[in-house]
DRENMI-977610 format. One record per residue (C-alpha): residue in one letter; y, z, x. Coordinates in Angstrom, 2 decimals. Layout:
N
+------+---------+---------+---------+
: code :       Y :       Z :       X :
+------+---------+---------+---------+
:    a :       Y :       Z :       X :
...
+------+---------+---------+---------+
END
This chain:
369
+------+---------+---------+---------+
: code :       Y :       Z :       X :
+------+---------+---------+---------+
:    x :    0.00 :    0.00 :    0.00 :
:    x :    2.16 :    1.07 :    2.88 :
:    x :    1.62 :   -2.36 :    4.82 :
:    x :    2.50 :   -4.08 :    1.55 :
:    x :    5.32 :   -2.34 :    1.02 :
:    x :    6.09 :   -3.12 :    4.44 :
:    x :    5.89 :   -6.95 :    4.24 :
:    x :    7.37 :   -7.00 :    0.75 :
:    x :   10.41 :   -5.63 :    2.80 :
:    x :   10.62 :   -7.41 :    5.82 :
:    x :   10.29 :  -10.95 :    3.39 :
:    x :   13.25 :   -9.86 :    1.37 :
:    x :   14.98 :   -9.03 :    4.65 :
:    x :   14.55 :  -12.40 :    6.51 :
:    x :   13.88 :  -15.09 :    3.75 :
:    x :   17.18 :  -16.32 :    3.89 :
:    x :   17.24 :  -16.77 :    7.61 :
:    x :   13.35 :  -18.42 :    7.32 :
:    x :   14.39 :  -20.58 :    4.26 :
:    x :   18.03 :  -21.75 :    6.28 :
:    x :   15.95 :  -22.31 :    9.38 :
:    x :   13.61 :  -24.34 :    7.62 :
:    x :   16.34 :  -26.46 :    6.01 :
:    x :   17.76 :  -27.29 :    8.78 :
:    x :   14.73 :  -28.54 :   10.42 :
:    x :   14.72 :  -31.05 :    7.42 :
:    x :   17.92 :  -32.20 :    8.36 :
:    x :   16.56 :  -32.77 :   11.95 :
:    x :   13.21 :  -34.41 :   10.55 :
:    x :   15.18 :  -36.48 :    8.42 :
:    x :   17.84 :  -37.90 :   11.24 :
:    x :   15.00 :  -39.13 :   12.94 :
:    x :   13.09 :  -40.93 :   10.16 :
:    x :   16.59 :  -42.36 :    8.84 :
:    x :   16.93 :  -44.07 :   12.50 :
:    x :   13.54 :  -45.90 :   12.72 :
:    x :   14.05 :  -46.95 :    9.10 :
:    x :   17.17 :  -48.63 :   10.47 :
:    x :   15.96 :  -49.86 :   13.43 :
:    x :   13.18 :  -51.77 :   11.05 :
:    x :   16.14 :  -53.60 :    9.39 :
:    x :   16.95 :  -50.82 :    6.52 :
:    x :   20.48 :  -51.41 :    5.55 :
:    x :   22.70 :  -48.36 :    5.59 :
:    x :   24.70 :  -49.06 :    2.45 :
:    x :   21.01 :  -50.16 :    1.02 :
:    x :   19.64 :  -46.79 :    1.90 :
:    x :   22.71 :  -44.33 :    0.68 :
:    x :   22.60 :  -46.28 :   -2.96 :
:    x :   18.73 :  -45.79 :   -3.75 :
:    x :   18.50 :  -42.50 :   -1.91 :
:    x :   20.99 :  -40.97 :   -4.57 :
:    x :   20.42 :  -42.50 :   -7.72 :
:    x :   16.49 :  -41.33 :   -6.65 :
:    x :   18.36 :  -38.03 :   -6.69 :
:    x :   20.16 :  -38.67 :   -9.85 :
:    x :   16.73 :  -39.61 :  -11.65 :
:    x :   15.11 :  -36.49 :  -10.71 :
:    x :   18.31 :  -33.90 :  -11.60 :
:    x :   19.04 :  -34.84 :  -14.93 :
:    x :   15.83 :  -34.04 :  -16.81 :
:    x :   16.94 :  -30.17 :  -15.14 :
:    x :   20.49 :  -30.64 :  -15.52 :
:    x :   20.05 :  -31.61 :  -19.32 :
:    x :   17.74 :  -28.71 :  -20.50 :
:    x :   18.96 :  -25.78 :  -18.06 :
:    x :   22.77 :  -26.00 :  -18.75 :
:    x :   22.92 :  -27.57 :  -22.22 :
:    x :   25.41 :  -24.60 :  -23.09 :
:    x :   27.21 :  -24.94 :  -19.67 :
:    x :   28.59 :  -28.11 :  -19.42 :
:    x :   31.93 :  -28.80 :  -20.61 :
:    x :   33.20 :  -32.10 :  -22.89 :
:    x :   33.68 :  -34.84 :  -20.98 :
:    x :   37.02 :  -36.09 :  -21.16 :
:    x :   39.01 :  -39.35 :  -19.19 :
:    x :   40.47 :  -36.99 :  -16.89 :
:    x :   37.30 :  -35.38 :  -16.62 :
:    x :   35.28 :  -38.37 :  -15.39 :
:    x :   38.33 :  -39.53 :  -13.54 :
:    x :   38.00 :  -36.17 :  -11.09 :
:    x :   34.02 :  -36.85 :  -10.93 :
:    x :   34.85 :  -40.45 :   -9.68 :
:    x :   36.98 :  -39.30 :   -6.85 :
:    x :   34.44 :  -36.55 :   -6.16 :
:    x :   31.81 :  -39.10 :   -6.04 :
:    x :   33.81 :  -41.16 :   -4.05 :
:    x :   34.32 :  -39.01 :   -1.27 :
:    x :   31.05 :  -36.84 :   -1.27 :
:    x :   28.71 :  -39.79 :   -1.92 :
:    x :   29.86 :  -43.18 :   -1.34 :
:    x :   32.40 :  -43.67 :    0.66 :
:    x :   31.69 :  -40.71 :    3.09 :
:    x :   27.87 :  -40.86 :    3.59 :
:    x :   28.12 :  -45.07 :    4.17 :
:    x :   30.35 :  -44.61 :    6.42 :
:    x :   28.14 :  -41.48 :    7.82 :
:    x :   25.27 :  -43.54 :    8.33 :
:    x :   26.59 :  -46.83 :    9.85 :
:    x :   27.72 :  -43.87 :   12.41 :
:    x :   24.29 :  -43.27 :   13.46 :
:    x :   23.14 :  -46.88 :   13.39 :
:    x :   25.68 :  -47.37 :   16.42 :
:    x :   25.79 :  -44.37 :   18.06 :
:    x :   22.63 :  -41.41 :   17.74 :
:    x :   20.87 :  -38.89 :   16.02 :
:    x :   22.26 :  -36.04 :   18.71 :
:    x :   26.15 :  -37.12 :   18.26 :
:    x :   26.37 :  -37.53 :   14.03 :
:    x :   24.73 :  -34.15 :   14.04 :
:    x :   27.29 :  -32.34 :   16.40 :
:    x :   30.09 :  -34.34 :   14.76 :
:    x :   29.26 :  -32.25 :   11.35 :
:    x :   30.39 :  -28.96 :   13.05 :
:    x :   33.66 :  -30.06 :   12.47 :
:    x :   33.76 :  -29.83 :    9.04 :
:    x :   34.49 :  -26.33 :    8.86 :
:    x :   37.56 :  -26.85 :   11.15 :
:    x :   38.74 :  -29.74 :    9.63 :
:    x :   39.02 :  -28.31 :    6.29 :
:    x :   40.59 :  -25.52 :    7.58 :
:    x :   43.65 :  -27.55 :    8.60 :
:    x :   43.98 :  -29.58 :    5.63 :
:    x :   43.82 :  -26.34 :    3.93 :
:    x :   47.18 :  -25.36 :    5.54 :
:    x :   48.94 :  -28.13 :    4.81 :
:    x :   48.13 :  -28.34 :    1.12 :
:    x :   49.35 :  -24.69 :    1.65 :
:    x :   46.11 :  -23.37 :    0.08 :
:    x :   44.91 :  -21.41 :    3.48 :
:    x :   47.62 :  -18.90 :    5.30 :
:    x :   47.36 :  -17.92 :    9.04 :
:    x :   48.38 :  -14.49 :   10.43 :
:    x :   49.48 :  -15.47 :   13.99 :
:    x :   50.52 :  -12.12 :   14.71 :
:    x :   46.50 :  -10.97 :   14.24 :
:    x :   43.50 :  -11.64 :   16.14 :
:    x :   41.39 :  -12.84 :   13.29 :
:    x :   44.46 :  -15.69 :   12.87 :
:    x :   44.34 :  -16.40 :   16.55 :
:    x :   40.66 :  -16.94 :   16.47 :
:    x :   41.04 :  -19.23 :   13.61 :
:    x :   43.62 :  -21.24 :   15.37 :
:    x :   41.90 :  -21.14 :   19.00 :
:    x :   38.53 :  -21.69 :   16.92 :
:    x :   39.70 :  -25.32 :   15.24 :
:    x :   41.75 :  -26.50 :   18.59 :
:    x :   38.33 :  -25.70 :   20.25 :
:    x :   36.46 :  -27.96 :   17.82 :
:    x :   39.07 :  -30.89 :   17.81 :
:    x :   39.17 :  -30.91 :   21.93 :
:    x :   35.10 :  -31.11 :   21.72 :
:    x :   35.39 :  -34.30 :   18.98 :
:    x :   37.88 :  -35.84 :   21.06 :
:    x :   35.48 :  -35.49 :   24.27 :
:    x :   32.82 :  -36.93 :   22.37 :
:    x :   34.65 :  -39.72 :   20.39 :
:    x :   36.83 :  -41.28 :   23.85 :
:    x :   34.35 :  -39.85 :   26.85 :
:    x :   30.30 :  -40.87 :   26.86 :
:    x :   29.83 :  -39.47 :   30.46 :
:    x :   27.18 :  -40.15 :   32.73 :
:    x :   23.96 :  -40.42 :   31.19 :
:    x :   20.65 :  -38.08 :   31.21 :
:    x :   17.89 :  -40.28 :   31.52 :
:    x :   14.53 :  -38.67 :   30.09 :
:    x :   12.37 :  -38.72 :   33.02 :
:    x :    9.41 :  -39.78 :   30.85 :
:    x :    7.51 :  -41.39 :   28.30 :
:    x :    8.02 :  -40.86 :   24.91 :
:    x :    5.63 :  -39.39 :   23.31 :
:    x :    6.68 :  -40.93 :   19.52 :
:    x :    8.33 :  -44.11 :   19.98 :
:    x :   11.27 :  -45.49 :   17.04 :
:    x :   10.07 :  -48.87 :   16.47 :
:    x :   12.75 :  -51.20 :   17.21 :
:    x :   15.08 :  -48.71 :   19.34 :
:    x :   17.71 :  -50.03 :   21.33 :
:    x :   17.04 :  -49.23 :   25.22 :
:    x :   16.32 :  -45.41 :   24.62 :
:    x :   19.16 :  -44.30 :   22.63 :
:    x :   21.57 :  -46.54 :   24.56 :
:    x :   23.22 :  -47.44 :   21.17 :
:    x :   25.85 :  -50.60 :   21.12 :
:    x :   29.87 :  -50.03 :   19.67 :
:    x :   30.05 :  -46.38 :   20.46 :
:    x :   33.66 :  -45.85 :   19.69 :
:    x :   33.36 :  -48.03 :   15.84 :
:    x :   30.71 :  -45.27 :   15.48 :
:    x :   32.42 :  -42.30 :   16.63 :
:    x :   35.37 :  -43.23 :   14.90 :
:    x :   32.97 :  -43.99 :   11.37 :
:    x :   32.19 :  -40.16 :   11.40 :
:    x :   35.33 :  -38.80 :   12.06 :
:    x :   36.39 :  -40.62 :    8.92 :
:    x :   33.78 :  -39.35 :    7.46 :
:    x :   34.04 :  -35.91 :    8.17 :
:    x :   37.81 :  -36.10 :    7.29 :
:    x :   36.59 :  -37.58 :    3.87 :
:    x :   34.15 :  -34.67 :    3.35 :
:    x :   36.38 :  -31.97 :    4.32 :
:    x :   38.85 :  -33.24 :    1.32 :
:    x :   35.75 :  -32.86 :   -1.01 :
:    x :   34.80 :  -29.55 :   -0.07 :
:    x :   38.08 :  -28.36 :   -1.13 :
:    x :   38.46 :  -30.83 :   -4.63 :
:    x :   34.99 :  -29.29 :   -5.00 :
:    x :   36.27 :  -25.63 :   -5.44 :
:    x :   38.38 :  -25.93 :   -8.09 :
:    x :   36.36 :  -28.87 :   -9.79 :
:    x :   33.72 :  -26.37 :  -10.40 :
:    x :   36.41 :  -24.02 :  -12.34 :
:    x :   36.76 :  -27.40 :  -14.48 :
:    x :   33.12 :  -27.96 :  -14.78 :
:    x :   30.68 :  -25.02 :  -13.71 :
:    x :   27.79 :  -26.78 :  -14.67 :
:    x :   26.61 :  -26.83 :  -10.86 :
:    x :   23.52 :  -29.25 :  -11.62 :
:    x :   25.18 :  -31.29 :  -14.10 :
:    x :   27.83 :  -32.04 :  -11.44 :
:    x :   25.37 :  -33.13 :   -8.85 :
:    x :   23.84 :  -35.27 :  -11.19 :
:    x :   27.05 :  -36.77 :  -12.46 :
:    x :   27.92 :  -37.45 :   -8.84 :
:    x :   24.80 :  -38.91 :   -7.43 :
:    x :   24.65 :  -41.03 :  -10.23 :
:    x :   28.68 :  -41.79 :  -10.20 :
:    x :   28.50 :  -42.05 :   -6.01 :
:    x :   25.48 :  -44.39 :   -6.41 :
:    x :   26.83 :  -47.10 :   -8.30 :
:    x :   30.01 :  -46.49 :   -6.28 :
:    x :   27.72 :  -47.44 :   -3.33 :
:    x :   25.87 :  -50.51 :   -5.21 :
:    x :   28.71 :  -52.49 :   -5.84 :
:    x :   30.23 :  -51.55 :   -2.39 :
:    x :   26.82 :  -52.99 :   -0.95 :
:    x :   26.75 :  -55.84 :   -3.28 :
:    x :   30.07 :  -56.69 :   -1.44 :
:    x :   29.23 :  -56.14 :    1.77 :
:    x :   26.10 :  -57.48 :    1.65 :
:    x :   25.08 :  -61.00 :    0.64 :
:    x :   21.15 :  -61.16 :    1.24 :
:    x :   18.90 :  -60.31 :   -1.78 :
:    x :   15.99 :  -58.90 :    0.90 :
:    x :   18.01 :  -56.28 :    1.95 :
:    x :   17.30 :  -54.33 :   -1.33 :
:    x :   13.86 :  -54.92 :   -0.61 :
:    x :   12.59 :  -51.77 :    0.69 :
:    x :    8.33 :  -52.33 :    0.92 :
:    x :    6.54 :  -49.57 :    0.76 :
:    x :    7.16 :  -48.46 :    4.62 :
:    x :    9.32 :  -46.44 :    6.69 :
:    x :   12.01 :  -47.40 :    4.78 :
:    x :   10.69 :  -46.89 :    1.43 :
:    x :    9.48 :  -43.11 :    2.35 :
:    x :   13.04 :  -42.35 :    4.33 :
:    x :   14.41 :  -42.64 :    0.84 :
:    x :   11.91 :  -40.46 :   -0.87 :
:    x :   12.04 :  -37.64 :    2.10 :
:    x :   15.71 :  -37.79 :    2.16 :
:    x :   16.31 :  -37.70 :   -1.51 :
:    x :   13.53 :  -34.61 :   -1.83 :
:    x :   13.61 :  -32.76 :    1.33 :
:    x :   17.89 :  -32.79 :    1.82 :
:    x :   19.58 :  -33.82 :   -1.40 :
:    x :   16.86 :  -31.31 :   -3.16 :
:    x :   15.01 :  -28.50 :   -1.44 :
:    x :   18.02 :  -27.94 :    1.03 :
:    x :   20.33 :  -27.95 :   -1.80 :
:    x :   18.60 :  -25.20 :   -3.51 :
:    x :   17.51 :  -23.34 :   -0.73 :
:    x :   21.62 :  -23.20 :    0.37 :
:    x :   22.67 :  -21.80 :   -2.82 :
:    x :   20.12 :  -19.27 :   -3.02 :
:    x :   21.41 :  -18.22 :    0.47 :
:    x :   25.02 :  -18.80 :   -0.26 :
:    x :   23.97 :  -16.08 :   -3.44 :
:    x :   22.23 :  -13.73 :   -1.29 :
:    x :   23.96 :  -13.63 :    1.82 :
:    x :   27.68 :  -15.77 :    1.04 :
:    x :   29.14 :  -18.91 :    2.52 :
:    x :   29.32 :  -17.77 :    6.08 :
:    x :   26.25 :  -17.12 :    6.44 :
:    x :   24.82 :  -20.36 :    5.40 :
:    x :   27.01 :  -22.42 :    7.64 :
:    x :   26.22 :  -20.21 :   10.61 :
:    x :   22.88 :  -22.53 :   10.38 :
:    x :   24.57 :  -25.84 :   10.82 :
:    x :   24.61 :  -25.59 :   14.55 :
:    x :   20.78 :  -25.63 :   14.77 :
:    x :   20.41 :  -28.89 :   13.29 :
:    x :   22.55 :  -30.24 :   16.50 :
:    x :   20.16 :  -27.94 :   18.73 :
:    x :   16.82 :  -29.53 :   17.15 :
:    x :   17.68 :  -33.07 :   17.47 :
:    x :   18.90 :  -32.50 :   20.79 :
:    x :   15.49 :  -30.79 :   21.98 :
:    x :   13.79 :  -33.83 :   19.71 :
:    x :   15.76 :  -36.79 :   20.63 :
:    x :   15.27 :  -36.06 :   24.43 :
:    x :   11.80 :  -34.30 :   24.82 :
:    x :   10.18 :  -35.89 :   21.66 :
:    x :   11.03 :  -39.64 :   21.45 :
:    x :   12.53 :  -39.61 :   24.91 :
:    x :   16.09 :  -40.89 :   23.88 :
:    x :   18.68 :  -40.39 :   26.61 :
:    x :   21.46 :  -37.88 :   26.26 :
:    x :   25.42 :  -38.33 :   27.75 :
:    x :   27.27 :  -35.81 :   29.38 :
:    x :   30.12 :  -36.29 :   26.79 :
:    x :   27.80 :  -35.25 :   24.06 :
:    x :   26.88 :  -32.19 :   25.64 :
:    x :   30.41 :  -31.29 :   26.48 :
:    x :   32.12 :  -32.22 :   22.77 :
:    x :   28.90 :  -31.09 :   21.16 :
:    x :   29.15 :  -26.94 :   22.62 :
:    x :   32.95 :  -26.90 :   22.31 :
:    x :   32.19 :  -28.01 :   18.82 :
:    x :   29.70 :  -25.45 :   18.00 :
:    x :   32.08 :  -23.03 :   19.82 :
:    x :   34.71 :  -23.54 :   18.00 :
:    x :   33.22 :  -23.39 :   14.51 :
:    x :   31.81 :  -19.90 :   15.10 :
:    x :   35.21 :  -18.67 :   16.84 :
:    x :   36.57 :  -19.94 :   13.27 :
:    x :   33.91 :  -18.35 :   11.03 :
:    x :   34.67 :  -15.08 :   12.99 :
:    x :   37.96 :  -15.69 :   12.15 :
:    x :   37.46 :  -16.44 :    8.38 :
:    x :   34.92 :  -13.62 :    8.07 :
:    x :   37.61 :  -10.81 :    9.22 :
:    x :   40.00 :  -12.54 :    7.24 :
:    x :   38.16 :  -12.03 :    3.91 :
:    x :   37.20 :   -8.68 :    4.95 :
:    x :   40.99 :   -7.43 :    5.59 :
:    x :   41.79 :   -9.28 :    1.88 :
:    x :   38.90 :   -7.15 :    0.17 :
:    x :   39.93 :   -3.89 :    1.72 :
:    x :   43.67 :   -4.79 :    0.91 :
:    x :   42.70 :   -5.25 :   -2.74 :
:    x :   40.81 :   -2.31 :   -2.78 :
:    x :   43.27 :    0.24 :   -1.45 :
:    x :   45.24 :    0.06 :   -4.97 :
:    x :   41.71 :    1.27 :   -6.55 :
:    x :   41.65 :    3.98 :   -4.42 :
:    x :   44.90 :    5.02 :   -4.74 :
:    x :   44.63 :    5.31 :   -8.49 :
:    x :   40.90 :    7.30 :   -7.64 :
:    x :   43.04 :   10.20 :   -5.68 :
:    x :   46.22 :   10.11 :   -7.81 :
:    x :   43.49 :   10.51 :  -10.69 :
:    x :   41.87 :   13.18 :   -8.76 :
:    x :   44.64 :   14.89 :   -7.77 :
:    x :   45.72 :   15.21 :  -11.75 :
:    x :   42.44 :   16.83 :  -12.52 :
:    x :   42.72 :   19.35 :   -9.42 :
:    x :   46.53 :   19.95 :  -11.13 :
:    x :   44.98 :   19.97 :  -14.57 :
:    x :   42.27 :   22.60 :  -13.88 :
:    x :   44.45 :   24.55 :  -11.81 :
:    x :   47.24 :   24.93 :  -14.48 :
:    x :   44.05 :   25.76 :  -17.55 :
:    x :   43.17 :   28.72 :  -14.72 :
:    x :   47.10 :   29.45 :  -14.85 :
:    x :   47.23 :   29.64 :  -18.35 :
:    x :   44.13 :   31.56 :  -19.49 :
:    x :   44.57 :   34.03 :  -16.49 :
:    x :   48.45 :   34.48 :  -17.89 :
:    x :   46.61 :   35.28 :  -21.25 :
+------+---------+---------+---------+
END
């Protein structure tokens, strides 16, 4: 009973960082199978269209019968604020995401997602929704934090470095890989996922107050896969012109959709909120870090991809910076709760103090009688 108890305990205790661990090693898996679909002629814009409205398929069945008394009307203005959201959480950002990796690699795209945090940090200030204390150290960390982050993006966007061949064979090899991760128009690449990141930060923050709009969590995911996936089929229709790009075969490329769609637009979705629930924001993006560490460790031991000296250098400023600007965030909403709570406590010990005066002037009274 004991040992049960015992287990029972130490599960509740380290699920969360088991269950983020494991999500993140989906993210890895799924950089990696993403890559070779490409490399087999999967088109990007192709892949980000069928990948969602797979997603928007499977969510709505759930989305329908679990918040039936959640969602909100739908309105013009409604739909209008789910196309933008679509727009720059699905379509626009995750095609320009992908063609990323297709010209530069699994290890960069993955680092270049630390930034997020630090990114919409500063947009934060100037839409005047985030305010810095300069004069404290938890401001000074969040400013020393984000100038951290942009000086490692900038190493790895304009500076490749010297390169770290793997010494030897691969032991999986990406069909169709260019030269062993020597990856053609670095800099169109670099500069896809800084757009990209940019584009994502702005969503995060439409996101919060969308969700005060429409709570229906679920709904909204479905509303946006399904929104952001046309978005991305008529982009692609654009884009491109040859009818055998949209076939997909029952291949690599066919299950890169189905593991992506599952694994990170599903499990990892639900296993982040549950975390975000248990343990708040911070701690779930303390995680993101070890995605960049895993395909790092996979690219170079694994399928024996070569690694630069840029990426190395941007990539730990990066993850350096994020963490000095979590630290800082962390304090921050720490001093805010204890500010707001003082007021409580005030009225506690003024309310204490009249019952001490209260009981003291009933002893006055009856001892005076």
């Amino acid at each position: 009973m004991a040992s049960e108890a015992g287990g029972k305990l130490l599960w509740t205790r380290y699920a969360p960082h088991a269950l983020m661990t494991l999500a993140q090693l989906c993210y890895t898996i799924m950089y990696f199978i993403t890559e070779a679909a490409f490399n087999r002629g999967l088109n990007p814009y192709v892949y980000v269209t069928y990948r969602h409205l797979l997603v928007a398929v499977l969510l709505w069945p759930f989305a329908y019968y679990y918040e039936k008394n959640q969602r909100p009307k739908m309105t013009f203005k409604l739909f209008l604020e789910i196309f933008v959201l679509s727009l720059l959480g699905v379509s626009l950002t995750l095609n320009m995401y992908f063609a990323s990796l297709k010209y530069t690699s699994p290890t960069f795209v993955t680092a270049m997602v630390n930034t997020i945090a630090s990114m919409t940090f500063v947009i934060a200030i100037i839409l005047r929704m985030e305010i810095v204390d300069i004069k404290s150290l938890r401001g000074l960390a969040k400013i020393a934090g984000t100038v951290t982050s942009f000086a490692g993006v900038t190493t790895m966007t304009l500076y490749k470095g010297a390169t770290i061949a793997c010494l030897w064979k691969s032991l999986i090899h990406i069909h169709g890989g260019r030269g062993g991760g020597m990856h053609e128009s670095w800099v169109t690449g670099s500069i896809l996922a800084v757009v990209s990141c940019i584009c994502w930060s702005v969503w995060y923050i439409m996101q919060a107050s969308s969700l005060k709009r429409y709570p229906a969590q679920l709904s909204l995911t479905a509303w946006m896969c399904t929104v952001g996936g046309i978005q991305s089929a008529v982009f692609t229709v654009f884009m491109q012109h040859r009818a055998e790009d949209w076939l997909i075969g029952f291949g690599i490329k066919f299950w890169s959709i189905v593991y992506s769609g599952l694994a990170c637009n599903g499990f990892t979705v639900l296993v982040q909120l549950w975390c975000t629930e248990k343990k708040g924001p911070v701690f779930v993006t303390m995680f993101n870090p070890l995605s960049t560490i895993m395909v790092a460790i996979l690219a170079y031991f694994i399928f024996g991809e070569n690694l630069y000296v840029g990426s190395i250098i941007g990539g730990v400023a990066v993850i350096v910076g994020m963490y000095v600007l979590l630290w800082g965030k962390d304090k921050d909403h720490e001093h805010r709760t204890s500010k707001e709570q003082e007021p409580e406590l005030d009225c506690e010990k003024q309310a204490k103090v009249s019952d001490v005066y209260a009981v003291r002037s009933d002893f006055e009274t009856t001892k005076s009688t």
